[in-house]
N, C-alpha and C positions, 0 to 999 in steps of 0.2 A: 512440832512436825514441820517437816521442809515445804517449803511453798509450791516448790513441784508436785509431792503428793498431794497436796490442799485442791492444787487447781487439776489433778486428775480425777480426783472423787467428783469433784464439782462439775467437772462435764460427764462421768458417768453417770451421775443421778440426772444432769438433766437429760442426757441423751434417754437413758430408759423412761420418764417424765413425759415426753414430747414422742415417744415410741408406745407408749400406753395411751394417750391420746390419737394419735392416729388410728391406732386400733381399734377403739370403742368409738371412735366418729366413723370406721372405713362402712359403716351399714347404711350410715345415715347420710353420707355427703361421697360428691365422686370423687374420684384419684386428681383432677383438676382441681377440684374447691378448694381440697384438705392443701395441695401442693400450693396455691393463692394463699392461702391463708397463715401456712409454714411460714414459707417467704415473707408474707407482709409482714408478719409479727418478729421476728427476725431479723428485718430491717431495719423495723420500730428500736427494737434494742440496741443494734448498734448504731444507731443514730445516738440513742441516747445516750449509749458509753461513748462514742466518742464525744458528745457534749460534753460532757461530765470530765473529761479529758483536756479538753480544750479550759476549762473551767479555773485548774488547780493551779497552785501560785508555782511561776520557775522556779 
């Protein structure tokens, strides 16, 4: 398969992933919390791709 479609599956499953969690959290935490918490983890990850980036040999 082409790597274009690889990495479009790959953001829809997580988009739907991270849209089902919002969902099942929106009763229990508020539109701020969930939005704090989006963002921090989201952050966390591309911190850590771009580590992992920064990592690989030229």
């Amino acid at each position: 398969m082409p790597n274009g479609i690889v990495l479009a599956l790959i953001a829809y499953a997580s988009y739907s992933c991270s849209d089902a969690v919002i969902k099942s959290l929106g009763g229990q935490f508020t539109v701020f919390e969930i939005g704090f918490f989006v963002t921090l983890f989201a952050g966390l990850a591309g911190c850590a791709s771009a580590g992992a980036a920064d990592m690989r040999a030229p």
